[in-house]
N, C-alpha and C positions, 0 to 999 in steps of 0.2 A: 504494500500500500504506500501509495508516496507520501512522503513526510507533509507535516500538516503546520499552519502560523503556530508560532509561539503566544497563549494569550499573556494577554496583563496579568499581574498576583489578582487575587481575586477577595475579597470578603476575610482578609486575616488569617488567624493561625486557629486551629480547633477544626477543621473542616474537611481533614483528609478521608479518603475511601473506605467504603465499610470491609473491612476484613476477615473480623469474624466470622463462623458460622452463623446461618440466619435459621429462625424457624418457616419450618415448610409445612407445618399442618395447621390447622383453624384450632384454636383452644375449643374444645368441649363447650358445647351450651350448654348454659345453666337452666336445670329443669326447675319446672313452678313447683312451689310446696302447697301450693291450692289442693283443695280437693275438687274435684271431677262436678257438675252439675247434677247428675244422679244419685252420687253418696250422696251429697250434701241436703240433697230435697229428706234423707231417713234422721232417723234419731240417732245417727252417729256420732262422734268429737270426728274422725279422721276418713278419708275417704280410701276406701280398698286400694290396693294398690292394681292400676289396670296394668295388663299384657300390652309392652311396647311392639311400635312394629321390629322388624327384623334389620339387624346392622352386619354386617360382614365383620372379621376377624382384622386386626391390627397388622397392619405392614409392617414387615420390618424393614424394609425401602421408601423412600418417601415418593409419590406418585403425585405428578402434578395432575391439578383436576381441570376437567375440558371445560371448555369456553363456554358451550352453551348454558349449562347450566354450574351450582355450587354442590360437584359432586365432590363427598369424602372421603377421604383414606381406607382403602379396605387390605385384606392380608394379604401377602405375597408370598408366592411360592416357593418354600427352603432349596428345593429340587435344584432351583436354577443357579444356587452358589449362595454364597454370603455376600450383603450387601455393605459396606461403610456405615456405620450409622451416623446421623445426621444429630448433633448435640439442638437440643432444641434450646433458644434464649428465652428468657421472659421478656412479653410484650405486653403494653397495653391492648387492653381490644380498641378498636379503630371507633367506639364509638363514644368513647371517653378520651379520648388525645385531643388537643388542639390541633389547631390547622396549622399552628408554624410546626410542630410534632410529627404530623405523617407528611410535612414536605420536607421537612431534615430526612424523616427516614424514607421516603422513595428517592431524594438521593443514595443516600446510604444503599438502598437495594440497587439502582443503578452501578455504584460502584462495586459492587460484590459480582452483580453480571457481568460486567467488563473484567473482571478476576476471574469469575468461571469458564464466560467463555467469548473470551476476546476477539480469537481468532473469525468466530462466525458473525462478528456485527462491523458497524463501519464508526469504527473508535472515534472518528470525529464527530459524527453526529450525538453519541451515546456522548460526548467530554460537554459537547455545547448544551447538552439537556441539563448535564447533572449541574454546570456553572450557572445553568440558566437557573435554575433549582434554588440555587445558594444564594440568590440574588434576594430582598425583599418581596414580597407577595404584590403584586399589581406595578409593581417599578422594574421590571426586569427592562435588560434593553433586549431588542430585535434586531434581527439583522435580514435586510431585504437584500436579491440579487436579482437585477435588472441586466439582463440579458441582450444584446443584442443579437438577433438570428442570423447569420452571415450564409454565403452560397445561396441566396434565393433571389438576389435582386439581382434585376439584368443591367442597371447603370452602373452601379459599385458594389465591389465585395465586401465593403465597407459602411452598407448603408444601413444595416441594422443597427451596428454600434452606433453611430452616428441619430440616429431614431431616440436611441436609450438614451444618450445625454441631453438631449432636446427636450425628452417628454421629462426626464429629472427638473431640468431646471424649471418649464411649465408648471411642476406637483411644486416646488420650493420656493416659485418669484413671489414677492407679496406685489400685488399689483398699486397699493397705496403710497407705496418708497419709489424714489428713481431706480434704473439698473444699479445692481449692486458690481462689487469688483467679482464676486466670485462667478456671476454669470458668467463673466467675459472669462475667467479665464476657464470654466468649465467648456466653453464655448471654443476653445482656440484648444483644448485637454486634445488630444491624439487619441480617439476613441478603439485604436490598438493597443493601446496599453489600458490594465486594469486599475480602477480607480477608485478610492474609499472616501466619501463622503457622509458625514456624520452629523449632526441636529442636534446642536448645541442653543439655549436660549443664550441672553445679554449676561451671560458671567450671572447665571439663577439658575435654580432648579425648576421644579412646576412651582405654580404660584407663588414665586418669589421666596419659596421655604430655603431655609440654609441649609437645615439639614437634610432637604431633599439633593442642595446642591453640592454637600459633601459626599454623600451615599454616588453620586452622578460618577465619583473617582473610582468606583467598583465595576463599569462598564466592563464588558467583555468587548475589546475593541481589537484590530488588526494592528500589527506590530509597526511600527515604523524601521525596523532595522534590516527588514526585508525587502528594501526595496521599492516600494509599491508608493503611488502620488496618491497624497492624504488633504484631505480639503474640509475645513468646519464653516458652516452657513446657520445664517436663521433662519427658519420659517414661522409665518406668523399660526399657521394649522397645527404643525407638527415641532413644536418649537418645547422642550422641556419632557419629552415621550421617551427618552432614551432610544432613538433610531437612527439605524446604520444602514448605508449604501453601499452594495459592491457593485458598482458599473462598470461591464466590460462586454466583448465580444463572446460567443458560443455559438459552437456545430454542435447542437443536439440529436442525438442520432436515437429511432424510434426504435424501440425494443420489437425482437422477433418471434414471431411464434416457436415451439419446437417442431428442429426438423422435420421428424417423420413419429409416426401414431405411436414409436416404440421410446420416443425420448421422453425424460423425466417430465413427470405432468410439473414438477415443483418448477421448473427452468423454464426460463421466457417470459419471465411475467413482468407487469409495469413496477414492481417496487426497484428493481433494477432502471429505470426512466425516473425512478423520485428519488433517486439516491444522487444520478448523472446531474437534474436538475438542482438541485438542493445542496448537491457537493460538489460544487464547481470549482475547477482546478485551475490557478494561477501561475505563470510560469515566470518564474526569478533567476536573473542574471548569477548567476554562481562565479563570473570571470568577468576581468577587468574588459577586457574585446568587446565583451558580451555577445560574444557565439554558442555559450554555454549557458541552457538553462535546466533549471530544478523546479517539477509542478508540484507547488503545494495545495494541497485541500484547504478550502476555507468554507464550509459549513453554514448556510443560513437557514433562519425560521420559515420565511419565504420567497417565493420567485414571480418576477415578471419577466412573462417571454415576448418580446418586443420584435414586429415586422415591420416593411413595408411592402406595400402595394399590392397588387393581385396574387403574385407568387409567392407572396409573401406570407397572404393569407391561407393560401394551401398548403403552404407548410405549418403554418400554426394549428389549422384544421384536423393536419393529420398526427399532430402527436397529441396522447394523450390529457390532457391536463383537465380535459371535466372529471378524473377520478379524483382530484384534488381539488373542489371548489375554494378550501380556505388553504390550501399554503400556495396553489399556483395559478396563476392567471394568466393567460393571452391577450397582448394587446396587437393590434394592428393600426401604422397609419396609414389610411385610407378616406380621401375625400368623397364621400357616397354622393353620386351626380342631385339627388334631390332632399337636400338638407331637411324640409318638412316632414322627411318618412323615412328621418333616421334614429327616430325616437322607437317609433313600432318598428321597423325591418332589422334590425341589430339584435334583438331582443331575443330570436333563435337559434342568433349564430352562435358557434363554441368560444366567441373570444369578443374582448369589447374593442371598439372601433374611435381613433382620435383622429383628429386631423391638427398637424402641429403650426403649419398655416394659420389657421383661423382661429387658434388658442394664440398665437404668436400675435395676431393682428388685435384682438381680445384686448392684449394685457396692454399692447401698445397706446391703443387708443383711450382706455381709461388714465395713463399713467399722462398721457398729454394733455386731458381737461378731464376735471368731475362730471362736466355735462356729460360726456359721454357715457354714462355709468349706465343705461340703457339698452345702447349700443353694445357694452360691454356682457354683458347675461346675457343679451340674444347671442353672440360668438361666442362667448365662454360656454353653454349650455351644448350650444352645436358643436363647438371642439371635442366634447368627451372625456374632456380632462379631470372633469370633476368627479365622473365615475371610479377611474382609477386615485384619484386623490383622497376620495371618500374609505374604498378598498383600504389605502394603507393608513389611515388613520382608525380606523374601526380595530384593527388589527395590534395597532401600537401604541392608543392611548392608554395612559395609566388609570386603572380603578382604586380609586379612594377606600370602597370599600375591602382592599386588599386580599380581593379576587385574583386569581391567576389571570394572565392574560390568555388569552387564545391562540395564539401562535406558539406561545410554550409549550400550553394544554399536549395541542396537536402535535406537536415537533415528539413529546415525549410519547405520543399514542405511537408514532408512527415508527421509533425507535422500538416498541414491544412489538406492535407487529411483524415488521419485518424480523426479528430475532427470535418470534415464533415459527414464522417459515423459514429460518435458516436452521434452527433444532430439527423441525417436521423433516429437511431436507438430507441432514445429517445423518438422520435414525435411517430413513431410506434408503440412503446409500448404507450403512452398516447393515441394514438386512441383507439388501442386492451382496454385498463383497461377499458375504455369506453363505449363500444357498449356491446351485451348480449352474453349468452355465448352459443349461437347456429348459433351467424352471427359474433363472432370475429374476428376467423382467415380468414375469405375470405373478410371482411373490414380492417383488418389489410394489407391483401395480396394488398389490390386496392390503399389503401393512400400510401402506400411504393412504387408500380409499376408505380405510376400515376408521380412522381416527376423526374423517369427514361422517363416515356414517352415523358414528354413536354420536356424534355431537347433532346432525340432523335430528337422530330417533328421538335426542333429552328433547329437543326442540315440539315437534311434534307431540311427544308424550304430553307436556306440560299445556300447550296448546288445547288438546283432546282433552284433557283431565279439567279444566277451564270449563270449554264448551259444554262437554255431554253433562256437567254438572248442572254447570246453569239450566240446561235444559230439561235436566230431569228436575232440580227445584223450583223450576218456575213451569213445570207437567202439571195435569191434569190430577196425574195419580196421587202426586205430592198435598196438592191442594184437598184431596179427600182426609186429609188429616188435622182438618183445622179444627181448633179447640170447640168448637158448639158441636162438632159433626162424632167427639168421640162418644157421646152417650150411647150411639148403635154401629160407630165404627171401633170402637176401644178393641176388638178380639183381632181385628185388621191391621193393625199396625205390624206385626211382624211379617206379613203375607206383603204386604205393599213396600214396606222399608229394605226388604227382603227380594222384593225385584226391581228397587230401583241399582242396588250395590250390584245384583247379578247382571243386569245386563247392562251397566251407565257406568262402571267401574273401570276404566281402560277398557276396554276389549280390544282397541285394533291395536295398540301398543303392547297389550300383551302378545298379538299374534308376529309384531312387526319384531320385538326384541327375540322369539322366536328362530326369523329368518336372519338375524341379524349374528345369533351364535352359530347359526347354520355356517354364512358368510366367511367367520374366525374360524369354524372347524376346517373350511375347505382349505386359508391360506395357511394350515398346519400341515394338511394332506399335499398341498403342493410345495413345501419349506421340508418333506421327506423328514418330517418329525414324528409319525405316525404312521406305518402301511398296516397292511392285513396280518403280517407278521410281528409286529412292535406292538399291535392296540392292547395290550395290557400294562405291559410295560410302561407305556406314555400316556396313559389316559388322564393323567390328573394333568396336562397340559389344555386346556380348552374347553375346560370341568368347572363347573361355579359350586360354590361351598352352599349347605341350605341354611335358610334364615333359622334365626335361634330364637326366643324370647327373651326378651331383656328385661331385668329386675330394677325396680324403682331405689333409689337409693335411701338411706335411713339415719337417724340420728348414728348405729353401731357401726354403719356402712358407707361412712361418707368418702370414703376414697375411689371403692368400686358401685363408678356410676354406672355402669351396667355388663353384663356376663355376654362376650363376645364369643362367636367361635372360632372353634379351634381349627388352625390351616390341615389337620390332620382327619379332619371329620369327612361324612361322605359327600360325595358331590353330585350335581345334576350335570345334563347334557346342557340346561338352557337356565337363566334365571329365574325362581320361583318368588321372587318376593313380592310382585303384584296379585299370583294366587294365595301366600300367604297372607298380604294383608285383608284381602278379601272376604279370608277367613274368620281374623282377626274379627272386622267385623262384622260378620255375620252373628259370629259366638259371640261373641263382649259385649258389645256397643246395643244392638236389636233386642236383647232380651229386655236391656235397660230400662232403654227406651218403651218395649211392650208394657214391661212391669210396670213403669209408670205413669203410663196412660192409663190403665187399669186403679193404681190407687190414685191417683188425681179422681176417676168417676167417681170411685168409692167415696173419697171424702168429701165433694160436692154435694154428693147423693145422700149423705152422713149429715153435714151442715145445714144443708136445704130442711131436712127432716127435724133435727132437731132445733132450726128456727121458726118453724111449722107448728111443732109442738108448744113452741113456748107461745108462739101467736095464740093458740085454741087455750093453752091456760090462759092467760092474759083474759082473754074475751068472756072466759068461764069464770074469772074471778070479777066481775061486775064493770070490767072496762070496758068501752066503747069497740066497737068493728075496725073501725079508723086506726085505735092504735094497736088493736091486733095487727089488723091489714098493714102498719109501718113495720112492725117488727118481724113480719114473715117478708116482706119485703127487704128488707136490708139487712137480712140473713141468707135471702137468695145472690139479692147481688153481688155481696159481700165474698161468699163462696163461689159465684160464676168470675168474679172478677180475678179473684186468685187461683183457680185454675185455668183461668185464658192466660194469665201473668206466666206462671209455672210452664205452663206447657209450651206456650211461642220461644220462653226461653232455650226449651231442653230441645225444641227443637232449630233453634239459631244453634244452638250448644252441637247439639248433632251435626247440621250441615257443617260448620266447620273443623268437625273431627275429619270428616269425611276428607274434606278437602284438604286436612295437613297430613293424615295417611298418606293421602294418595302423593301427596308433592315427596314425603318421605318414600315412596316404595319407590317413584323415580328415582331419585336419587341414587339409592340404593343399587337399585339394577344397572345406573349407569357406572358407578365406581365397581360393580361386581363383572360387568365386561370392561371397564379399564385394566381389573387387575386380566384376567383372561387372556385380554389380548397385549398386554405388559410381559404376561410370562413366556407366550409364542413367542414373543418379536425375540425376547431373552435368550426363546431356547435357539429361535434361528442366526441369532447374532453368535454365541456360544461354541457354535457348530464348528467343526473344520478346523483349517490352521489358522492360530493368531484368535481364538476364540477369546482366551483371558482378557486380550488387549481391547477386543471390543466391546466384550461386557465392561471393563471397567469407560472405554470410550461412551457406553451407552448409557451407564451411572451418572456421568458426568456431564451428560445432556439434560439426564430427568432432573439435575440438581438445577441447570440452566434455564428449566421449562417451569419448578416452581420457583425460582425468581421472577421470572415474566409474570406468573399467576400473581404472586404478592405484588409484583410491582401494579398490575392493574389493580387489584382492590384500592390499593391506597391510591394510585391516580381517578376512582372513583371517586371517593372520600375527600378527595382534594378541594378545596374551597376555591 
């Protein structure tokens, strides 16, 4: 990788890279000491302890959890070796730390990636997040790269660059001031050589704060000893934002598909195009002649890719940059023959349109008389300028409320992304070097597609588990169980409650996780980890453990929060833990529920009676009908009201048992085919010669995969 600027010291001493071991599993939830809705309606103190759903067996590897969904840690297979074990730290949970707290530590987890696994990220971009990181919360500086597109004009090779510094000084003239000096000399700048320009106010910070303008010496700024022409301006927009300019020339070259149907599906893709955009490379005289140069990387938040003319614009067209709405943008100038219908006709195209002409004429005429201030909106609005001027302002103002800016946000998403698909890409190649070379690439093709699949399936499941809920509680059949209807449906509730779990309980996610071990047992059978001859021998390779019941913990038991099992227990062909939970409640939850519709009548039927009675004495002992007639009256309503109270309860109490079951049995299944297919991949990387070295290479990814996972929770989290 070619060497990269040297930055400024940054933010003082106390700040270097996290080192440490980090924790890679989710601290245990802490279970509620409530009792249940059901106990609690009996004459209990404590409520039974209910049957939890089914948890898998403790890994002794740590297993990062897929994207789609918060799946967790389940056992791993001994079979496949000893794993390192992972010292786990004490953390806060993320919902009690401050916001300057988990942006200390997602730097912190950023530098412990760049320690695990350096080699597969693009170090510059990962140094600029983590500095970005270290900066104050809503003052960070930005760093924009304004591009010019070279090879597409037919006048000059030169006219892009040329474009770029025009539309710069455009976004930075104040039109209220005469030409300043730095116009002219941005204006006379040799738009072949690279150029930094930086957004400094009058010797202030924002708002005239001092100590915004001492914090301003922490910039992350490009070096001056490298060679490179540096230039500070005011603007009256962007004046106190901490914003940085690299304006130069680029050949952007558009990423390729893969070759042929047999090349890695992970290769060819546009992170490759946001890495070339975003990491644009500066070339520095190394020699006095200057014949000799050295391209350094210089790293920005974001980019403006700048054309002109028609050809200009089909190249801007043809490179990607709508997959990056906020870090890159197209601009083109281009005079559109009917100024009126360039408001609506632009508004489709992939890139915004300026004319520097009529922004030039714009600024001119205002700066020559106030009267023309008119004059000046109608061309300033037609020029287009203010579109992209808007763009990098929205981008690089500081928030007061000490918000992250947006271009960090993104810079640092886009650094975990692409470090998930250079792990995903790793693993693939250690399977392929693996298996033989007649069943490579279609084992290759299965362990790479499999890790998209289970994260589709959590997708789906969760989706399904959502809808057919809703559906079935806001049914027909549901609704036969409203509290006036149990006096002659009370015997029905188990019959009803009992087909809404049978048939509204996952079903197609049960049948799809099904085809989905199917799927893993085949990339075992084609990884030669399993034939007709070996299936005893390797059958716990592609095997899920069965769900266990989990015990509530106790005032004697407070350490073992619940009885997991054991990786030595038997297994199934497919995961069972959406038919155990099923079960769960079928058994548990239904009877509860029956029983207590049943003594809810009772007692209604109890109180009503015995307000009845006490009405007829009343009446019998010389009182009036009237205040009989009150007293059997507000003994009826009295008891209807607290059994609709009771009941609507235990039945909201219900619907949402149902609905954390069910998000828990996902879960469940998906961490029980993570391990599954964690232990194939294991056994296929293991295989063959140099097996140690890939298991421990493929160790050393999953440690790399839960950094990424921690690093996004807490760039959730991030304020």
């Amino acid at each position: 990788m070619p060497p990269r600027l040297r930055p400024r010291p940054l933010l003082g001493p106390g700040q270097s890279l996290f080192t440490a071991q980090v924790r890679l599993a989710r601290p245990a939830a802490t279970r509620s000491s409530q009792a249940c809705l059901f106990c609690s309606l009996q004459q209990r103190a404590a409520c039974k302890p209910q049957a939890a759903h089914a948890r898998l067996a403790s890994r002794q590897q740590s297993i990062a959890r897929r994207g789609a969904s918060t799946a967790t840690a389940v056992s791993a297979a001994e079979a496949a070796g000893p794993v390192p074990a992972v010292e786990e730290a004490p953390i806060e949970p993320l919902s009690t730390r401050t916001s300057a707290q988990i942006r200390a530590d997602l730097a912190d987890t950023l530098g412990a990636l760049q320690q695990e696994a350096g080699a597969l990220l693009n170090i510059s971009r990962l140094q600029l997040a983590i500095r970005s990181l270290q900066q104050p919360a809503g003052q960070e500086s930005v760093r924009v790269a304004i591009l010019g597109l070279t090879g597409v004009a037919s006048t000059s090779p030169v006219q892009g660059g040329r474009s770029a510094k025009q539309l710069l000084r455009l976004v930075l003239a104040d039109p209220l001031q005469d030409e300043q000096a730095w116009e002219a000399q941005l204006a006379d700048h040799d738009p072949k050589k690279p150029l930094i320009v930086r957004v400094r106010g009058a010797a202030e910070g924002v708002n005239g704060s001092a100590a915004t303008a001492a914090a301003s010496t922490l910039n992350v700024r490009f070096d001056k000893d490298e060679g490179l022409t540096e230039m500070e301006v005011s603007s009256p927009v962007l004046n106190g934002n901490q914003l940085e300019f690299l304006v130069m020339e680029s050949s952007l070259a558009v990423p390729t598909p893969p070759a042929s149907a047999t090349s890695d599906p992970l290769e060819g893709t546009t992170e490759t195009f946001e890495e070339t955009v975003l990491v644009p490379e500066v070339e520095i005289h190394t020699s006095q002649d200057g014949l000799r140069f050295t391209p350094v990387t210089t790293p920005v938040h974001q980019a403006l890719v700048v054309a002109d003319g028609l050809l200009g614009a089909a190249a801007v067209a043809n490179l990607p940059l709508s997959a990056y709405p906020d870090e890159m943008k197209g601009a083109v100038n281009l005079r559109l023959p009917v100024p009126e219908a360039a408001a609506t006709n632009t508004t489709s195209l992939p890139f915004t349109t300026f004319d520097i002409a009529t922004s030039s004429e714009a600024i001119a005429l205002f700066r020559a008389s106030v009267a023309n201030a008119k004059a000046y909106e109608t061309l300033w609005v037609r020029g287009g300028v203010s579109a992209l001027s808007r763009w990098l302002h929205d981008g690089a103002v500081h928030r007061p409320d000490g918000t992250t800016k947006p271009p960090v946000r993104q810079l640092v998403a886009s650094v975990l992304r692409n470090a998930l698909a250079s792990i995903q890409t790793a693993e693939a190649k250690l399977v392929s070097a693996s298996t033989t070379s007649q069943s490579e690439v279609p084992v290759a093709r299965a362990f790479a597609s499999l890790d998209t699949g289970l994260a589709d399936w959590a997708e789906s499941a969760h989706a399904e588990l959502q809808t057919q809920l809703d559906l079935a509680f806001s049914g027909r059949r549901w609704r036969k169980l409203g509290w006036w209807k149990l006096f002659w449906r009370a015997d029905d509730v188990t019959m009803l409650s009992s087909g809404l779990v049978t048939q509204q309980f996952l079903p197609q996610a049960e049948q799809d996780v099904v085809f989905l071990a199917g799927r893993i047992d085949e990339a075992v059978w084609l990884s030669g980890l399993r034939t007709s001859e070996t299936k005893g021998s390797s059958g716990a390779i592609g095997q899920y453990p069965i769900p266990v019941v989990a015990v509530e913990p106790t005032e004697n038991t407070a350490g073992a929060v619940e009885l997991l099992a054991s990786p030595a227990g038997p297994r199934t062909p497919w995961p069972t833990h959406i038919a155990f939970t099923r079960r769960y409640l079928l058994d548990e939850t239904v009877p509860a529920l029956q029983a207590l519709a049943q003594r809810l009548v009772l007692q209604t039927a109890g109180t009503s009676g015995l307000a009845t009675a006490l009405a007829v004495l009343t009446y019998l002992s010389s009182s009036g009908a009237y205040e009989a007639g009150a007293i059997a009256a507000v003994g009826l309503v009295w008891s209807l009201g607290r059994m609709q109270k009771k009941w609507e309860a235990a039945r909201a109490f219900w619907e949402g048992e149902v609905r954390e079951e069910g998000r828990k049995a996902v879960r469940a299944v998906e961490a029980s085919v993570a391990t599954a297919l964690d232990e194939a991949r294991d056994a296929a990387v293991s295989g063959g010669q140099g097996g140690a070295d890939r298991r421990q290479q493929l160790n050393d990814l999953r440690k790399a995969r839960a950094l990424v996972e921690k690093a996004k929770e807490e760039l959730a989290q991030l304020k």
